[in-house]
C-alpha positions in Angstrom: -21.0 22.0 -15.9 -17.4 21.7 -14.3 -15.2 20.2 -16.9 -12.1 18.1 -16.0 -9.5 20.4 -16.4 -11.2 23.2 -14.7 -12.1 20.2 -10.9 -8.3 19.0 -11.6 -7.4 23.2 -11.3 -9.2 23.2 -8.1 -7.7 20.0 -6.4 -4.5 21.1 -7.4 -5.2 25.0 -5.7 -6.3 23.0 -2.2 -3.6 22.5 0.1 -4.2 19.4 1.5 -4.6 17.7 3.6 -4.5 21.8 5.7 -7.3 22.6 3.7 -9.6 19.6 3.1 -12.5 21.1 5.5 -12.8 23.8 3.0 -14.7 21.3 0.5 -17.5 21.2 2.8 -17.5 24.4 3.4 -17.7 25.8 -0.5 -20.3 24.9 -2.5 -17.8 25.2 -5.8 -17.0 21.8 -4.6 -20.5 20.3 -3.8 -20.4 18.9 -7.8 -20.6 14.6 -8.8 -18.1 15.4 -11.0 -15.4 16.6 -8.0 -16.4 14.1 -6.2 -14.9 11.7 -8.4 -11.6 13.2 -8.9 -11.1 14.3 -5.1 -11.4 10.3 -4.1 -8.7 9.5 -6.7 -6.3 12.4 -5.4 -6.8 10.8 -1.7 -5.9 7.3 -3.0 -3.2 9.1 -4.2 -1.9 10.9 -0.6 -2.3 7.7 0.9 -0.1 6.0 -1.1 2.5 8.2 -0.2 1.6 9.1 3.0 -1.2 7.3 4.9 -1.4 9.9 7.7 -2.0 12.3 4.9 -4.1 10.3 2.8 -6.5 9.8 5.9 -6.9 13.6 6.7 -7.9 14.3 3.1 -10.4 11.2 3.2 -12.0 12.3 6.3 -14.7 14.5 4.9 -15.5 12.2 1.7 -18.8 10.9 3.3 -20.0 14.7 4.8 -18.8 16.0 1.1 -21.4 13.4 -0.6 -24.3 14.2 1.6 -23.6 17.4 1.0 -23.6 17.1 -3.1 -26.6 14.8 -2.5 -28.3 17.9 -1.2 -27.3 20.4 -3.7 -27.0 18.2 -7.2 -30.0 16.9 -9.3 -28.1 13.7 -10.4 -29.9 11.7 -7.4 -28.9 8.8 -9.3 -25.5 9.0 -8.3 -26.1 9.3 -4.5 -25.7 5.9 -4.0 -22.5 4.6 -6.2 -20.8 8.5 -4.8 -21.6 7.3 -0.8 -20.4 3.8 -1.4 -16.9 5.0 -2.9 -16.8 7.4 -0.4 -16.8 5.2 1.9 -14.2 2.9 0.0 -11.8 6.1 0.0 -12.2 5.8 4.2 -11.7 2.6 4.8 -8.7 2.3 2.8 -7.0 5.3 4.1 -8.3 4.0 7.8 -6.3 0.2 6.8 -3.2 1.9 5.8 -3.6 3.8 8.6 -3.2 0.8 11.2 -7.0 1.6 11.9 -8.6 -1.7 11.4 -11.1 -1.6 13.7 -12.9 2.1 12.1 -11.7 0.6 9.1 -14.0 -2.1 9.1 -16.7 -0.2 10.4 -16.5 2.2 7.6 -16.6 -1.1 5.0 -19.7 -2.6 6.9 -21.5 0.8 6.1 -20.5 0.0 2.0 -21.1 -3.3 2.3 -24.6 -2.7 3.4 -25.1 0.0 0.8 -23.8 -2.5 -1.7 -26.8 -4.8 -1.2 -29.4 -1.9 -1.0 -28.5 0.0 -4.1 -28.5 -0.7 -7.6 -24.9 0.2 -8.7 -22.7 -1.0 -11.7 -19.7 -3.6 -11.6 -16.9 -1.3 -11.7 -18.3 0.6 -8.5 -18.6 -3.2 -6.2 -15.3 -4.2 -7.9 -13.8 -1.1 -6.5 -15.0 -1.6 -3.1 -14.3 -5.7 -3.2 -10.9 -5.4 -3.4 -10.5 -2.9 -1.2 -11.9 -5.0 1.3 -10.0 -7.4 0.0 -7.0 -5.5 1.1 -8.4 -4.9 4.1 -8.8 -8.9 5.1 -5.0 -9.1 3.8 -4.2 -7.1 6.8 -6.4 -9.1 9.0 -4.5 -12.0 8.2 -7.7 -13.4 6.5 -5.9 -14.7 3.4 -8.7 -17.1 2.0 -11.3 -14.3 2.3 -9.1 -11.6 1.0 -8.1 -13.5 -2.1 -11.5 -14.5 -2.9 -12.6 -11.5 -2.8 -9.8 -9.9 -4.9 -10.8 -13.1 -6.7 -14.3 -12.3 -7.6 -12.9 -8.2 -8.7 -10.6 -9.5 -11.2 -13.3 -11.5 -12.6 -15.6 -8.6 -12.4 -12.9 -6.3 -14.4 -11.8 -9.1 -17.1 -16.4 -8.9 -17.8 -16.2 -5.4 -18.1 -15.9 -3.0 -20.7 -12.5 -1.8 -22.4 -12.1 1.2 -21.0 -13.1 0.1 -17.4 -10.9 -3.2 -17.7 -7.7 -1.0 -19.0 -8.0 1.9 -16.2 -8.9 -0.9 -13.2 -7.7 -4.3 -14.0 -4.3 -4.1 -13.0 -4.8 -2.5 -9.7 -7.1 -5.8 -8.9 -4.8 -8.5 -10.4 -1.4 -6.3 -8.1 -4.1 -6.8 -5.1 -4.6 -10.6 -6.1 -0.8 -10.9 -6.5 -0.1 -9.8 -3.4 -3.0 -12.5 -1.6 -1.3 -15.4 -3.7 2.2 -14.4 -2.5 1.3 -14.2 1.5 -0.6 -17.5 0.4 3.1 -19.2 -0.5 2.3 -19.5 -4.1 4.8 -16.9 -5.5 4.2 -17.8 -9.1 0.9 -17.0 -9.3 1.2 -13.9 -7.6 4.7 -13.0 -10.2 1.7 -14.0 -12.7 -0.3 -11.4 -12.1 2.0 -8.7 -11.5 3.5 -9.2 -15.0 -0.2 -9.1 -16.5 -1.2 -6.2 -14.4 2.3 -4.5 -16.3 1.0 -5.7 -19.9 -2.1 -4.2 -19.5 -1.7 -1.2 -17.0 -0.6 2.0 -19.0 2.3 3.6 -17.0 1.5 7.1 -18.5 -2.5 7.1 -17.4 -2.1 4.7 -14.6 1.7 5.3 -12.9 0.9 4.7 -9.3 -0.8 1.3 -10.3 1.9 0.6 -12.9 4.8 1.0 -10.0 3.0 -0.9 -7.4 2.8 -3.9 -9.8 6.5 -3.4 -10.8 7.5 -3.0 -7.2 6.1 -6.2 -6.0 7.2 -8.1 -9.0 10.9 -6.3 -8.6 11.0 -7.4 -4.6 10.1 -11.0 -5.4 12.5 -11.4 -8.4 15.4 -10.0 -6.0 14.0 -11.9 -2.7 14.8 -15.4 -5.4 18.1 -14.3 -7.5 21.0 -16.1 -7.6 23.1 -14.5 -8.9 24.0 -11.2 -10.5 22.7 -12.2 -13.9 19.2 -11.8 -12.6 19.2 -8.2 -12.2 18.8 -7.9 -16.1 15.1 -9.1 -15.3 14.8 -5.9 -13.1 17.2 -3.5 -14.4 14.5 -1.4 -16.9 12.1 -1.8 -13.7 13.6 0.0 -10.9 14.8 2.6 -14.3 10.7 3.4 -14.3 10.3 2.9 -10.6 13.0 5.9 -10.1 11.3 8.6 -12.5 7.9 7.7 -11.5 9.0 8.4 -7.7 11.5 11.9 -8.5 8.3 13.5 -9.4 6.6 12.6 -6.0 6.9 14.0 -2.5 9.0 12.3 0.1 6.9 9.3 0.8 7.0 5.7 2.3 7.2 4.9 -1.6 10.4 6.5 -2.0 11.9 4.7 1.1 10.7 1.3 -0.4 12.7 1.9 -3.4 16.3 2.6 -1.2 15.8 0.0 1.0 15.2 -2.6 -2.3 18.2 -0.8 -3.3 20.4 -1.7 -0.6 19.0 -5.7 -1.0 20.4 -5.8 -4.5 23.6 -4.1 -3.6 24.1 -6.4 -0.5 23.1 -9.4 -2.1 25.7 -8.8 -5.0 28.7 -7.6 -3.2 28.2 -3.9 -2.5 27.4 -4.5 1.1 28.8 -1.4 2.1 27.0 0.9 0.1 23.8 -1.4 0.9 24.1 -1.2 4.6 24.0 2.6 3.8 21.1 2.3 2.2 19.1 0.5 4.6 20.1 2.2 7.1 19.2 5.7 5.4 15.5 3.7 4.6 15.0 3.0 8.6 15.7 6.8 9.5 13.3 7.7 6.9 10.7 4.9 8.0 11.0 6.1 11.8 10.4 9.8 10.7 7.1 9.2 8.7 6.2 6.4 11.9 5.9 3.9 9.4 6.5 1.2 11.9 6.1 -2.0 10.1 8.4 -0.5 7.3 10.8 0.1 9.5 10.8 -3.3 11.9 11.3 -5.0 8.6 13.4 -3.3 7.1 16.1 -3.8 10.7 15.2 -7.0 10.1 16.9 -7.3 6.8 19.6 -5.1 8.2 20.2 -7.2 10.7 20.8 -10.3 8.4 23.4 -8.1 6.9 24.7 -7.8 10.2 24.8 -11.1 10.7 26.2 -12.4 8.6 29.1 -9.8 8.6 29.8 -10.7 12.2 28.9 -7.2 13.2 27.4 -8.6 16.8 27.6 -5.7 18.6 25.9 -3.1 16.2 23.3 -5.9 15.7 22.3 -6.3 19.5 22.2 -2.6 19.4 19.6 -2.7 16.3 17.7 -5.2 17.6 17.2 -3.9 21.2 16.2 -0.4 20.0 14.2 -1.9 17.0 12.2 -3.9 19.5 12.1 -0.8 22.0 10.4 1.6 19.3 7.9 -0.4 17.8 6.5 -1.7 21.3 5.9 1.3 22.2 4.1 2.3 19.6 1.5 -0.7 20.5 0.4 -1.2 16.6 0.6 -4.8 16.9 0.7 -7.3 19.7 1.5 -9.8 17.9 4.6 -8.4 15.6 5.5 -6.9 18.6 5.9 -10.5 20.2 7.9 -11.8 17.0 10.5 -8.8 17.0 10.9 -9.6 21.1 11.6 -13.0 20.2 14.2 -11.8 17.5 15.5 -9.5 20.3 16.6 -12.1 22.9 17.8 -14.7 20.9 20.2 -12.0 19.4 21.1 -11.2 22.8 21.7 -14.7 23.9 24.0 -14.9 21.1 21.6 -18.0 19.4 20.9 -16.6 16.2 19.8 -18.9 13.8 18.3 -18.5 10.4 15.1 -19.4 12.0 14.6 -16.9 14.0 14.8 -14.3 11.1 12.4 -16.2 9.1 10.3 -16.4 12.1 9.8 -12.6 13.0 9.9 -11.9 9.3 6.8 -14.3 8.8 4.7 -12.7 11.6 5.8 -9.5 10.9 4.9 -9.5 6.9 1.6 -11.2 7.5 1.2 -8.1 10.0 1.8 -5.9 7.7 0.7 -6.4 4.4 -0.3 -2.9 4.5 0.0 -2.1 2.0 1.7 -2.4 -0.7 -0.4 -2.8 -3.5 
């Protein structure tokens, strides 16, 4: 039997996502056990990268059938297709691919209903589906399903509740904010930080923080507020300097440049978004980067920078259209684009394209 230390060794030797054919090609990996940790390391590379995260997750459902050939723990079949499939269709959602995505979720679902298979494993795939109605702009649904994996986690046992709690209730937060009922949502990010380990669980630990960080800022007043955040975006910086150049990392400049901007540093925050864009438009992370103009172009607003805001708009507008990710945000940034152009600017018609484009979006962030 394969211990831990010796399936974490051979994750770590694969170069993926290059080499993620090669564990349906070597039987060495045809095991329960690496099953298990391979779907955690692509939840991993699609936090950071979705393009990534999606090549890795690619062969999860051909590597089960294959272990379900080769292993006698039959009894595992089931719960390993069903979180293979999970793996998929989230790295198909952050993707943009809603459509495979949920095909891939239907497949679970149905699985879910003919197998007999613990809590933990339908919690997991609830509120990924729950995620997945998020992006669909299906808020009801997603939060009662994120609803009903909470529930599940708070009825399971200790260790189950302390490695997968928090990830639900940063899901849940996430519903209730996009909902319009930001103090539940701050709720359950702080309790997913009380009971969320950063050590064992730091990806789940900083998406919590991050959302709970943004919202603080998105509602402070004044300076003395950033005390609330301060010890936050301390952890939120050394979890991200031991992680790859990802959308992540971009996150954490442009909510950088908010702060500095909102409390007098504007140049040093305009830098800063600006630097976030670039970075957004090189990894084609084209909601990121829409919204992130848009908050550049409130700075530029109100600044009285016109012309370098016509400019941003225009060519903000002009590269995610042609991308043809959205109709809809695409439709809401356009909007945003002429009114900047006929020099009728109101407050309005930020909120406006930053409405659509957020419910649009909610990729992701968990």
């Amino acid at each position: 039997m394969q211990s831990d230390q010796h399936i974490k060794r051979l994750i770590r030797e694969l170069c993926l996502p290059e080499e993620a054919d090669q564990v349906i090609q070597r039987p060495k990996y045809w095991t329960p056990a690496f099953c298990w940790l391979y779907f955690e390391r692509c939840d991993e590379l699609v936090f950071d990268d979705p393009q990534t995260g999606l090549q890795a997750a690619e062969v999860t459902p051909e590597l089960v059938e294959l272990v379900g050939r080769f292993s006698r723990s039959i009894e595992l079949r089931g719960p390993l297709q069903i979180r293979a499939l999970a793996v998929l269709g989230s790295a198909l959602r952050a993707f943009g691919d809603l459509e495979r995505s949920e095909e891939t979720y239907d497949k679970a679902l149905k699985l879910i209903k003919a197998e007999a298979v613990s809590g933990n494993d339908r919690a997991n795939l609830l509120f990924r589906v729950s995620v997945l109605r998020r992006s669909q702009n299906r808020l009801a649904e997603a939060l009662d399903l994120s609803d009903q994996s909470v529930a599940i986690y708070r009825d399971s046992t200790s260790d189950i509740r302390e490695r997968h709690l928090g990830e639900a209730l940063t899901i849940r937060g996430r519903c209730h904010q996009l909902l319009g009922n930001t103090a539940a949502a701050v709720k359950d990010w702080s309790e997913a930080l009380s009971c969320t380990d950063p050590r064992k669980r730091p990806r789940v630990h900083y998406a919590a923080s991050n959302n709970l960080v943004t919202s603080l800022v998105e509602g402070a007043a004044d300076p003395r507020s950033l005390s609330r955040v301060e010890s936050h975006l301390r952890q939120a910086r050394r979890f991200l300097s031991k992680r790859p150049r990802s959308v992540q990392k971009l996150r954490l400049i442009w909510l950088q440049g908010m702060i500095m901007i909102r409390f007098g540093s504007t140049r040093r925050g305009e830098v800063s978004l600006r630097s976030a864009r670039a970075g957004f438009i090189e990894m084609e992370a084209w909601f990121d980067m829409a919204l992130v103009s848009l908050e550049l172009g409130r700075y530029l607003y109100q600044s009285r920078q016109y012309i370098e805001l016509r400019t941003l708009a225009a060519e903000t507008c002009q590269i995610f259209s042609a991308q043809r990710c959205d109709e809809r945000a695409a439709r809401a940034l356009s909007v945003w684009k002429d009114s900047v152009a006929a020099h009728t600017i109101p407050a309005t018609a930020f909120a406006s394209a930053w409405r659509e484009l957020q419910k649009r979006a909610a990729l992701a962030s968990r």
